[in-house]
C-alpha positions as CSV (number, residue, x, y, z in Angstrom):
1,X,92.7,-64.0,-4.0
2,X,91.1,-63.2,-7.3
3,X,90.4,-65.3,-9.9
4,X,93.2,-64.7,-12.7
5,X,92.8,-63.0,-15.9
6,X,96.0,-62.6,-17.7
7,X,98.2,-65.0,-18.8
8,X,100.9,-66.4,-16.9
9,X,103.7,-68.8,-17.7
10,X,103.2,-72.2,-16.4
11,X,106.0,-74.6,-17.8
12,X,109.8,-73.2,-17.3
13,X,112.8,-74.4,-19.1
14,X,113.6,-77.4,-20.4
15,X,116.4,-78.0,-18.1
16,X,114.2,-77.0,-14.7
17,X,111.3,-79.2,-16.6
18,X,113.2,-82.6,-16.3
19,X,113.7,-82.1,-12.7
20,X,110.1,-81.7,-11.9
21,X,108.4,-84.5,-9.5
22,X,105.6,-85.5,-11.5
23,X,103.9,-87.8,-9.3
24,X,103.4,-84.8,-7.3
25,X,103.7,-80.4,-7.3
26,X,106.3,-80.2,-4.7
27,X,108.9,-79.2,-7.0
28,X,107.0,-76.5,-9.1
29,X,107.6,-72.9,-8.7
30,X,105.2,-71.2,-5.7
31,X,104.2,-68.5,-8.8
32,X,103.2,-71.0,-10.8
33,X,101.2,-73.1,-7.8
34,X,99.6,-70.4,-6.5
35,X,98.6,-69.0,-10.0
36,X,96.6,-72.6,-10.6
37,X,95.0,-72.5,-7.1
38,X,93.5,-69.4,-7.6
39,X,91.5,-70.6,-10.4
40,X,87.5,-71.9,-9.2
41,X,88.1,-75.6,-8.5
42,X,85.1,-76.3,-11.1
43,X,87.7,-75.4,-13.5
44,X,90.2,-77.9,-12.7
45,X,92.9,-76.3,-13.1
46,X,95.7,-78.2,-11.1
47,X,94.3,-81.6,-12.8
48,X,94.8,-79.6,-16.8
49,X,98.0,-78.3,-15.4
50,X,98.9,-82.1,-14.6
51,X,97.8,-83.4,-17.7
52,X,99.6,-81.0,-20.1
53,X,102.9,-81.6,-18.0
54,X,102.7,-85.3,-18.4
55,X,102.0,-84.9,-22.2
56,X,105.4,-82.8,-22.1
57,X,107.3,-85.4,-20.4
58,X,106.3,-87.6,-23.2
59,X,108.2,-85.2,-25.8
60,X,111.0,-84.4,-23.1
61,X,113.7,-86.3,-25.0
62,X,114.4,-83.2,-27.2
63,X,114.3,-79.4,-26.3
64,X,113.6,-78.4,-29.8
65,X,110.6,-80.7,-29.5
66,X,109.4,-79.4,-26.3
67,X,109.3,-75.6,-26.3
68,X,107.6,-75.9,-29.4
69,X,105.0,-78.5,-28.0
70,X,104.9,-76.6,-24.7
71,X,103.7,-73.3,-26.6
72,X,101.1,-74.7,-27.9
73,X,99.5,-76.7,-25.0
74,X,100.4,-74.0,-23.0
75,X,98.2,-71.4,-24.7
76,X,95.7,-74.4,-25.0
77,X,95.5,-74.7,-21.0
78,X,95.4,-71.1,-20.4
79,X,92.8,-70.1,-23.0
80,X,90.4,-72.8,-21.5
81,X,91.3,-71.4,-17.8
82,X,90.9,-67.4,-18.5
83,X,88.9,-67.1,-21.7
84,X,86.8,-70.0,-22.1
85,X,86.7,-71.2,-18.6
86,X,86.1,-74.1,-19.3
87,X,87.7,-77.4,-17.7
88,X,90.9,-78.4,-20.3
89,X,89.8,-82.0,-20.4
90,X,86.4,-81.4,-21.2
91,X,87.2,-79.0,-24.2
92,X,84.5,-79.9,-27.3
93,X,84.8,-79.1,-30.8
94,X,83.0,-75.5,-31.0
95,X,85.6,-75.1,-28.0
96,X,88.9,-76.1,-30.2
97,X,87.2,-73.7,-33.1
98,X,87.0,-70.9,-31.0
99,X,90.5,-71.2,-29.6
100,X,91.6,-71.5,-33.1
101,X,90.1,-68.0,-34.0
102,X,91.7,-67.2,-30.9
103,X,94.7,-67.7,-32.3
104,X,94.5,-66.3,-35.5
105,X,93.9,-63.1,-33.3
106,X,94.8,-63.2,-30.1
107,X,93.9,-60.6,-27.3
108,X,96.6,-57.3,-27.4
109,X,97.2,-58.2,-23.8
110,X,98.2,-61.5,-24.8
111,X,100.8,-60.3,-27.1
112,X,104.4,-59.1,-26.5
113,X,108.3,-59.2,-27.3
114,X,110.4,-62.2,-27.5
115,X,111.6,-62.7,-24.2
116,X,114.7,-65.3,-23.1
117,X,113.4,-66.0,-19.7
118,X,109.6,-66.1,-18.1
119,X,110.5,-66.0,-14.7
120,X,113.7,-64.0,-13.6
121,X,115.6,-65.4,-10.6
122,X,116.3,-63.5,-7.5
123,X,119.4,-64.5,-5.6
124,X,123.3,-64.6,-6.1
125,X,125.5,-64.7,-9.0
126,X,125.5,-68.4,-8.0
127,X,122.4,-70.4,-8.1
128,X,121.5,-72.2,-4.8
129,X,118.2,-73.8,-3.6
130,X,116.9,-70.8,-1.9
131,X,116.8,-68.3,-5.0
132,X,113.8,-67.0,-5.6
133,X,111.7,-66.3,-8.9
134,X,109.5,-63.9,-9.9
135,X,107.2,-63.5,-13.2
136,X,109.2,-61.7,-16.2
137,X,106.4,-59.0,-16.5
138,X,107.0,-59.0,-20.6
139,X,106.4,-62.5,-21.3
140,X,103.1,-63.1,-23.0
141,X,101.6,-66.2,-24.2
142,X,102.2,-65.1,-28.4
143,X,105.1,-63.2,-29.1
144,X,106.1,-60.5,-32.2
145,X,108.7,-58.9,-33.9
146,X,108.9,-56.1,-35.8
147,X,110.0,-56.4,-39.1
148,X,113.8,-55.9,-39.8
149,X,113.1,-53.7,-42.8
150,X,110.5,-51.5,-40.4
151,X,113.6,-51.4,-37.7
152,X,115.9,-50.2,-40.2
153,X,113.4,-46.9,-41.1
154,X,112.6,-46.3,-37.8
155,X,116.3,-46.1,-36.9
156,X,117.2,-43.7,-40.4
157,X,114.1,-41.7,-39.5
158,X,115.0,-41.6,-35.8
159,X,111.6,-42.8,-34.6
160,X,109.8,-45.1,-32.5
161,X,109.6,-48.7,-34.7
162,X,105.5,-49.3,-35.8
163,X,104.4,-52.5,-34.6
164,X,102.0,-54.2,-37.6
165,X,99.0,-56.2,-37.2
166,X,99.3,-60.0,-35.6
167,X,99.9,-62.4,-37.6
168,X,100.3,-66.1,-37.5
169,X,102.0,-67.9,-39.8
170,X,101.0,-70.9,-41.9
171,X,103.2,-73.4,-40.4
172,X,102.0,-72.8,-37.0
173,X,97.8,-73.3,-37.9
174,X,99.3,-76.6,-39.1
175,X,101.4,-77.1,-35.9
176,X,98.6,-76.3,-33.2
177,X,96.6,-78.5,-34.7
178,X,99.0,-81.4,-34.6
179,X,99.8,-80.5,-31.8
180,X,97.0,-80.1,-29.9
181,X,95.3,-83.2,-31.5
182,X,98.3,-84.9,-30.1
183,X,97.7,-83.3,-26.5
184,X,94.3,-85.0,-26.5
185,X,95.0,-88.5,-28.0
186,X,97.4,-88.8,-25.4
187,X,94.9,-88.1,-22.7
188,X,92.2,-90.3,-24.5
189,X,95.0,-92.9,-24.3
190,X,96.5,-92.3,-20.5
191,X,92.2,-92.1,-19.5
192,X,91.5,-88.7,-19.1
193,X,89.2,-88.2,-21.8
194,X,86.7,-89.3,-24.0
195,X,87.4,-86.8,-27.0
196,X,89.5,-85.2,-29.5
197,X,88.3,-81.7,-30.1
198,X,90.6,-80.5,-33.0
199,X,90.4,-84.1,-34.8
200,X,86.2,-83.0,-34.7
201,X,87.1,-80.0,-36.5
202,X,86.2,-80.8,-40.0
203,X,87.0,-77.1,-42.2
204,X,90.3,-76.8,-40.9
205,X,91.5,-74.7,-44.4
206,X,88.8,-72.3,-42.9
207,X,91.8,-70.9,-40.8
208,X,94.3,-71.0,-43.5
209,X,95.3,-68.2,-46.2
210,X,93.3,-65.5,-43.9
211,X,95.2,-62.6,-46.1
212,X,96.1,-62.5,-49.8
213,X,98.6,-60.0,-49.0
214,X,101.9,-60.8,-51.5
215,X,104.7,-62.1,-49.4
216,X,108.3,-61.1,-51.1
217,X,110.5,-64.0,-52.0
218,X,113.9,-63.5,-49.6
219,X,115.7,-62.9,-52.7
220,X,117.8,-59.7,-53.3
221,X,117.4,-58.3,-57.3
222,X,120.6,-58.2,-59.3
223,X,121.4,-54.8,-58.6
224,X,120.6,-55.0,-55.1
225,X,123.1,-58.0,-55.0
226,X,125.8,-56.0,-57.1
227,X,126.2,-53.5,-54.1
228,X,126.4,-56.3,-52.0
229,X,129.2,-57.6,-52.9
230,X,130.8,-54.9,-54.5
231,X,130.7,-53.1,-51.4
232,X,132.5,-56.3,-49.6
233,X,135.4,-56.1,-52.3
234,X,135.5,-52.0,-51.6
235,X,135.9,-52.5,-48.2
236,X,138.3,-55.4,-48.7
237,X,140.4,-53.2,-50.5
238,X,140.6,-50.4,-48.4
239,X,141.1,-52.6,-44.6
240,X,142.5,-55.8,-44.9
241,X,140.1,-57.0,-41.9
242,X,137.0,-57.3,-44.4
243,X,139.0,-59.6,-46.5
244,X,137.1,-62.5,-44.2
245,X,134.1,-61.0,-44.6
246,X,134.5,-60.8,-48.6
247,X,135.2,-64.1,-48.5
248,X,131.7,-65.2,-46.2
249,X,129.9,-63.0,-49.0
250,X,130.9,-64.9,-51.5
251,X,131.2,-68.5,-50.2
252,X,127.8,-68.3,-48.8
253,X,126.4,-67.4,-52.2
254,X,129.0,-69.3,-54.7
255,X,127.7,-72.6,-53.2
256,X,124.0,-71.9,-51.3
257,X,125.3,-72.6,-48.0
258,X,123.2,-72.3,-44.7
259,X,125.6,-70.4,-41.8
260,X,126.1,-73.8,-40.3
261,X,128.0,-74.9,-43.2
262,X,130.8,-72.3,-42.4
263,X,130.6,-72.3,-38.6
264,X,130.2,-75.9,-38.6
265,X,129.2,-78.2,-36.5
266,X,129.9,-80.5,-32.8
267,X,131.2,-82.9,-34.5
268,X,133.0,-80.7,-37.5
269,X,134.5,-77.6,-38.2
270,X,135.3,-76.7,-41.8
271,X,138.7,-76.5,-43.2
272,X,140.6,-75.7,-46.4
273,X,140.9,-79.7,-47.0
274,X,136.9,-79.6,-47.1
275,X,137.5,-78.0,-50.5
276,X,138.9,-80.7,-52.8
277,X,139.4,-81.1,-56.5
278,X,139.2,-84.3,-58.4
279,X,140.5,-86.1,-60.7
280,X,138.9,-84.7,-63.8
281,X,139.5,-81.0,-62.2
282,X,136.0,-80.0,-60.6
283,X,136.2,-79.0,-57.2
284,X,133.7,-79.7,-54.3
285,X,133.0,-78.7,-51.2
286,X,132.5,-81.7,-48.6
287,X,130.1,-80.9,-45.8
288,X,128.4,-82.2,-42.5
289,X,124.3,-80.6,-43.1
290,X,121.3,-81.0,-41.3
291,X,121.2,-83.9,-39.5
292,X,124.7,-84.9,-39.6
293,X,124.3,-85.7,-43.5
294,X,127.0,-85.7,-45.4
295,X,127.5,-84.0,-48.8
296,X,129.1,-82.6,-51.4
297,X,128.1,-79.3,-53.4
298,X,129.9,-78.6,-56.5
299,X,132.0,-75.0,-56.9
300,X,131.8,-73.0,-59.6
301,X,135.2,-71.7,-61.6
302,X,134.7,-68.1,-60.9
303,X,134.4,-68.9,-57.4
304,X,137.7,-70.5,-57.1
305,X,140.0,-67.9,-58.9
306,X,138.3,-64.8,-57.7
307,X,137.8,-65.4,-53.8
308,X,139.3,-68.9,-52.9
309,X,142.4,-67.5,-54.0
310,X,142.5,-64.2,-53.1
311,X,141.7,-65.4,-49.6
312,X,144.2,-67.8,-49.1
313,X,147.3,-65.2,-50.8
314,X,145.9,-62.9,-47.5
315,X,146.4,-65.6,-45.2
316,X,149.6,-66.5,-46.5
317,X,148.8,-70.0,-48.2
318,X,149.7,-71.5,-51.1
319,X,146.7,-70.6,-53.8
320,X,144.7,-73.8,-53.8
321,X,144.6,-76.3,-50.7
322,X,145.3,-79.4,-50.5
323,X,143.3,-82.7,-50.0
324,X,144.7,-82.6,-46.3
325,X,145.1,-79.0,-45.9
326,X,143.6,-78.7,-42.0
327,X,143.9,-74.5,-42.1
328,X,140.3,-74.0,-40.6
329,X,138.3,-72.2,-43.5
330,X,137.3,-69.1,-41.4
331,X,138.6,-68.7,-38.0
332,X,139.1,-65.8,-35.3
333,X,141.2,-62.6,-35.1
334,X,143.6,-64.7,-32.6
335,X,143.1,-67.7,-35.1
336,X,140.5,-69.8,-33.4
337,X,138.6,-72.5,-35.9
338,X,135.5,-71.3,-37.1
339,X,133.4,-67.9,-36.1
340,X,129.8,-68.3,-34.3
341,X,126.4,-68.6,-36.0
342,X,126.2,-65.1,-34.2
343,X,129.3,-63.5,-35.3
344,X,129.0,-64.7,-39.0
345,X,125.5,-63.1,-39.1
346,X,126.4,-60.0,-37.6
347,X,129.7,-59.8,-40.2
348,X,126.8,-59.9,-43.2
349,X,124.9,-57.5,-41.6
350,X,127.3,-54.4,-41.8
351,X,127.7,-55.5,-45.3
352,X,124.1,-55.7,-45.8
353,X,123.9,-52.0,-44.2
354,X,126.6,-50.8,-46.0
355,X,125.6,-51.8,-49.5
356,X,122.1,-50.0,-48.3
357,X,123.9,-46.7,-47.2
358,X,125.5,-46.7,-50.8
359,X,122.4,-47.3,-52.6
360,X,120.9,-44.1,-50.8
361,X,123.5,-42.0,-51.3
362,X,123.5,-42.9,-55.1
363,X,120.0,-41.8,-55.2
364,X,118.4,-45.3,-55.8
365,X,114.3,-45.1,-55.1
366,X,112.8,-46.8,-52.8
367,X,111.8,-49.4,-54.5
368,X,115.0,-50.1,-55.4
369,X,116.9,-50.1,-51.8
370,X,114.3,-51.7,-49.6
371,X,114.4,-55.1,-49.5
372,X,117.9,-54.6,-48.0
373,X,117.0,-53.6,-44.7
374,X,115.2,-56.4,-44.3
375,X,117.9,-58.7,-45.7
376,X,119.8,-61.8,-44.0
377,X,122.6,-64.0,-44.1
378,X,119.7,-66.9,-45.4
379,X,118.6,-64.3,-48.1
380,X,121.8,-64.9,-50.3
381,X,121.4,-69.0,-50.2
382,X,117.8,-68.1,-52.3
383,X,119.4,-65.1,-54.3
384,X,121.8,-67.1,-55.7
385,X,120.2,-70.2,-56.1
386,X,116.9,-68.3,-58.1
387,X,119.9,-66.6,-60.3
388,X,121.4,-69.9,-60.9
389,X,117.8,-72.0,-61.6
390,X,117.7,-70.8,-65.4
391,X,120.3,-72.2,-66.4
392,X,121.1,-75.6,-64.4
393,X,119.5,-79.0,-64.1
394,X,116.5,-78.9,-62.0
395,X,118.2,-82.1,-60.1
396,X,121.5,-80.8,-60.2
397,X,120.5,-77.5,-58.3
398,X,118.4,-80.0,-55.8
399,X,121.6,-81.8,-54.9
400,X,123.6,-78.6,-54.4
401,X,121.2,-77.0,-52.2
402,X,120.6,-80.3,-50.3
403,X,117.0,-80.4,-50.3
404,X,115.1,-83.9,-49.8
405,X,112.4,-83.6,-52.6
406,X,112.8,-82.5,-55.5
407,X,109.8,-80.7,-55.5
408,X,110.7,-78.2,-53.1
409,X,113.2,-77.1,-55.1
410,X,110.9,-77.2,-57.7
411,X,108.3,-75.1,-56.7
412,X,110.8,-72.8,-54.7
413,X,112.8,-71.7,-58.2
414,X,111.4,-73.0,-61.3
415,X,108.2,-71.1,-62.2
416,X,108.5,-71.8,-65.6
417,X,104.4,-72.8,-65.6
418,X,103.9,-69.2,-63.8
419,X,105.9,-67.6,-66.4
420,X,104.2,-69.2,-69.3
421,X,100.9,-68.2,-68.1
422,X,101.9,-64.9,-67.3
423,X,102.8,-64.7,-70.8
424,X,100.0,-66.1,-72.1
425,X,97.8,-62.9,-70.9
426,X,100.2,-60.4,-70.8
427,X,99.9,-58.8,-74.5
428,X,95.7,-59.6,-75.0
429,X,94.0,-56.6,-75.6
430,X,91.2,-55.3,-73.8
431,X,89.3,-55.4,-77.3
432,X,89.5,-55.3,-80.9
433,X,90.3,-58.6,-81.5
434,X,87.1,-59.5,-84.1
């Protein structure tokens, strides 16, 4: 057999993962078996592969945890097998610098879709102990997207989409270097090494800020926003089944909620009751956020009278709720509590796309209309609070928005230093200032 040289996936899913025998290979996949054996034994292959699975089994106790630490070891172990061949363990600084460049721009070949699944099963509707699995033929070690906005003109220009240039974020330089750094003081710790390559790496900003290309805030302008939810109240009016949707549009953005603070969560699904007024007349709205944290955002007026109300008239309720009012706040054409992440999204989007197709047909530029095709359900949380910043507490909008530090919502939506600068040069001549 020949020595591999693509890529090929060599962890499956978390689930299939935990079930592993890891004092032995018995219970791997025969793809992923014979993909190791094939590689020269110098390479030590089977031993990497053994390694990197027993680092995973360390960080098994959450999936989020472990796809994202099995992505990056993963492309560790098979860059040292097919590009560097080189033996995993015996990796050296110039080694972990050269995978990092690597990384910053990876081979085309390495490079495809998102896929859901990296080896597709071969059997019944029913799995049983004798399915079969084969390699899904589009996964590849990095994966890309392209752009919504470059999606949405491909699909009004009735083209093929253009896929743009690789490129890794900042978050994930930071995260293979943790992460890898991790991978090898756990094998300096469990004896199977002597070094840490990426803790030898000493210019690690070197692979950081590679481009000074300007990345858009995912804020909509005022206008843009305007269509937005005017074309929610249009459709509102015309078909009483947008009525929900009017009220999403405006809930989301009234208060600066995340989608799981309207589809809720295992252990809570919003009602009317969440919404409560107090004693001096402000209302609230009483959530379950990340991490099961508990909290209040306050609600503006305008909110209340113009969709709170109007809401509940269409579904029949008195006009405000009550403290134990436990009419779910959004629920299901056959009533159901609460709508899916999924479905919420997808309800913003044909608002999104509708507000666009008004826009054009107005005769808006360019300029104008495009950051609405590439405009999500997240999108209005950051419109609304950048509109709101100028003119509340700096602490006040922290709280609201949830955020831990102040200082991310500092540096997110006060640029009032910027702004000052900016000014500061903006009417100095060129010359004749003797």
């Amino acid at each position: 057999m020949p020595i591999p040289t693509s890529p090929h996936p060599l962890f499956e899913t978390y689930g299939r993962f935990s079930e592993l025998n890891f004092s032995a290979l018995n219970l791997e996949l025969p793809a992923i078996r014979n993909y190791l054996e094939r590689f020269p034994s110098e390479l030590q292959a089977i031993e990497s592969y053994r390694a990197v699975r027993s680092f995973l089994k360390s960080y098994s106790g959450n999936e989020a945890t472990f796809n994202s630490y099995r992505t990056h070891v993963e492309r560790l172990l098979l860059w040292a097998l097919i590009k560097s061949k080189s033996p995993l363990l015996d990796l050296r600084r110039s080694h972990a610098e050269s995978f990092m460049e690597f990384c910053l721009t990876p081979d085309p070949a390495w490079i495809g879709p998102v896929v859901k699944s990296r080896f597709n099963r071969i059997g019944g509707r029913k799995k049983i102990a004798t399915d079969t699995y084969t390699l899904n033929s589009e996964w590849r070690p990095f994966s890309q997207t392209i752009p919504k906005d470059e999606r949405k003109r491909a699909e009004e220009q009735n083209r093929p989409p253009l896929q743009g240039a690789y490129r890794l974020a900042q978050g994930s330089i930071a995260q293979i270097f943790a992460v890898c750094g991790s991978f090898f003081q756990y094998a300096i710790d469990e004896g199977f090494c002597e070094h840490n390559p990426f803790k030898a790496v000493k210019q690690k900003n070197q692979y950081k800020q590679r481009t000074t290309e300007h990345q858009d805030s995912r804020i909509l302008t005022s206008l843009q926003w305007d269509f937005v939810l005017e074309t929610a109240e249009l459709l509102a009016s015309k078909d009483a089944k947008y009525e929900r949707t009017l009220f999403i549009v405006a809930t989301i953005f009234a208060m600066y909620l995340r989608v799981s603070d309207l589809a809720g969560r295992e252990n809570w699904k919003p009602t009317m009751g969440d919404l409560r007024q107090d004693n001096a007349g402000n209302w609230w709205y009483h959530v379950i956020g990340k991490g099961n944290k508990a909290g209040k955002i306050s609600v503006r007026d305008d909110y209340v009278e113009k969709y709170l109300k109007r809401w509940r008239a269409h579904q029949g309720l008195s006009s405000l709720p009550g403290f134990r009012d436990k009419t779910p706040l959004i629920a299901t054409r056959r009533g159901r509590a609460g709508l899916s992440d999924r479905h919420i999204r997808l309800l913003l989007q044909e608002i999104f796309d509708r507000a666009l197709d008004r826009m054009q047909a107005e005769g808006w530029s360019e300029e104008d209309v495009g950051r609405l095709r590439s405009a999500s359900l997240h999108w209005l949380r950051h419109t609304s609070a950048t509109f709101d910043a100028p003119y509340r507490d700096m602490k006040d909008l922290q709280t609201d928005l949830r955020h831990n530090s102040l200082s991310t919502t500092q540096n997110v939506y006060y640029n009032s230093e910027d702004e000052k600068r900016a000014y500061s040069v903006k009417r100095l001549p060129m010359q004749g200032r003797s």
